[in-house]
C-alpha positions in Angstrom: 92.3 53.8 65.5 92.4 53.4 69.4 93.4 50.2 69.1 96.2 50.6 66.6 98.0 53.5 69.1 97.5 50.9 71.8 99.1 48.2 69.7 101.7 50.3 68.7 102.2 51.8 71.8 103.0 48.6 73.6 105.7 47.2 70.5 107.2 50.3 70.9 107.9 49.8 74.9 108.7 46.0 74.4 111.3 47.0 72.0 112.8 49.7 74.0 112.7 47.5 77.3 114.3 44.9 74.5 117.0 46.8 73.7 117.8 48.0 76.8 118.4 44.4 78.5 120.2 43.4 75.5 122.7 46.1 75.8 122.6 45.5 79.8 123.5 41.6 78.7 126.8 42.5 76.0 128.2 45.8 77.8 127.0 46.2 81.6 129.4 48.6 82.5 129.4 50.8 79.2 125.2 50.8 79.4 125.5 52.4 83.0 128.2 54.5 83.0 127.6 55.9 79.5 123.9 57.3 80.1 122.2 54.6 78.2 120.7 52.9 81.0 119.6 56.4 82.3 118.0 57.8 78.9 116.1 54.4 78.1 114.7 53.9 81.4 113.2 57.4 81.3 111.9 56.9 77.8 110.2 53.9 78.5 109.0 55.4 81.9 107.4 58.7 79.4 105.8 56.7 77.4 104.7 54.4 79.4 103.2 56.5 82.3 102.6 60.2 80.5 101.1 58.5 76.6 99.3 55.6 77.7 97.4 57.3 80.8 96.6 60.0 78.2 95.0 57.6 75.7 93.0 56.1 78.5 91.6 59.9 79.2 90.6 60.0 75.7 88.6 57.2 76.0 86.6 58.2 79.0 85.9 61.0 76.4 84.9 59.5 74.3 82.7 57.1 76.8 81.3 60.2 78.4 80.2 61.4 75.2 78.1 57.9 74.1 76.7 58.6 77.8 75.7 62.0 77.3 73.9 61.9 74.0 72.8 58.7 74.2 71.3 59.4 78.5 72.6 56.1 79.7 74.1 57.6 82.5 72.6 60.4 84.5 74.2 63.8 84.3 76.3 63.6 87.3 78.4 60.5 86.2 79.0 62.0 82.9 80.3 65.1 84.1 82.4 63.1 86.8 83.5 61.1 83.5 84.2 64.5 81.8 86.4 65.7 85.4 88.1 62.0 85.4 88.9 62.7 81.6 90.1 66.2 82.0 92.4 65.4 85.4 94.2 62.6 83.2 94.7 64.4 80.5 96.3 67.7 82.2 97.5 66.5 85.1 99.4 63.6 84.3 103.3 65.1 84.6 102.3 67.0 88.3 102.2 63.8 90.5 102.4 60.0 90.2 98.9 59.6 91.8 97.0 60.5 89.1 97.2 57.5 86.9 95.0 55.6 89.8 92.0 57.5 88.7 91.2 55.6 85.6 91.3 52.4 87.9 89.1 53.8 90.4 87.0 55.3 88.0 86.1 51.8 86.6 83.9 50.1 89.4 82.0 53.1 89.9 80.4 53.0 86.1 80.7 48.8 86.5 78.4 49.8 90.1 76.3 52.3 87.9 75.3 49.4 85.5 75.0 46.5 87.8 72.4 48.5 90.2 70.7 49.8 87.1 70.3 46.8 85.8 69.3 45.3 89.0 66.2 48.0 89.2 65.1 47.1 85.7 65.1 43.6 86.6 63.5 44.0 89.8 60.7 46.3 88.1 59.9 43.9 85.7 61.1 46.1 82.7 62.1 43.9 80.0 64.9 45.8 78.8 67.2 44.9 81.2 70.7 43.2 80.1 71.1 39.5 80.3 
C-alpha cells in the first residue's frame, strides 16, 4: 500500500514538473506573468516537501512498532523513533529543517544494528546476521 502512494506520489510530481516546463517551453511570458508558474511551483513544492515527509513519518511508525513488540531495539530507540515520527508528522509546515530528521535518523538505527551485531558476533552467539 506504501509503496503504491510512493509510486503514485512521484508520477504525480513528474507530471506536474512536466507540465510546467512544457508550458514554460510554448508560452514563457504568459506561464509567468499569468500565475501559472507561481501556482505549479508551490504545488509541486506541497507535495513534494509536506506529503512525502509525512509518508516517511508513517513509516518510522510503523518501524517503531515492529521494534516495540517484537524488542529488537531497546526502549529508548523506539521511543526516539516514536518522537522522530511524531516531529514529522506535526511539524512539517513550521520550518524547513524538519525534513533532515528522517535522514539523520537513519545511521543511528544502521549504528544500532551494526554494533549489535558486532556484540553477537564477538560473543560467539550464533544468531548474529550474516
Amino acid at each position: 500500500m506504501a509503496a503504491a502512494c510512493c509510486t503514485w506520489l512521484c508520477f504525480l510530481l513528474r507530471r506536474l514538473a512536466g507540465g510546467l516546463l512544457t508550458s514554460y517551453a510554448l508560452e514563457p511570458d504568459l506561464v509567468i506573468t499569468g500565475g501559472v508558474y507561481t501556482f505549479s511551483r508551490e504545488l509541486v513544492f506541497t507535495v513534494t516537501n509536506v506529503y512525502s515527509i509525512r509518508m516517511a513519518g508513517v513509516f518510522i511508525i510503523l518501524l517503531g512498532t515492529i521494534a516495540f513488540r517484537t524488542r529488537i531495539m531497546p526502549r529508548w530507540l523506539t521511543f526516539l523513533t516514536y518522537s522522530v515520527a511524531f516531529i514529522l508528522l506535526m511539524t512539517i509546515s513550521f520550518s524547513y529543517w524538519v525534513p533532515h530528521l528522517f535522514p539523520e535518523w537513519v545511521p543511528v538505527i544502521s549504528l544500532h544494528i551494526m554494533i549489535t551485531n558486532l556484540h553477537k558476533k564477538a560473543a560467539g552467539d550464533g544468531s548474529a546476521l550474516p
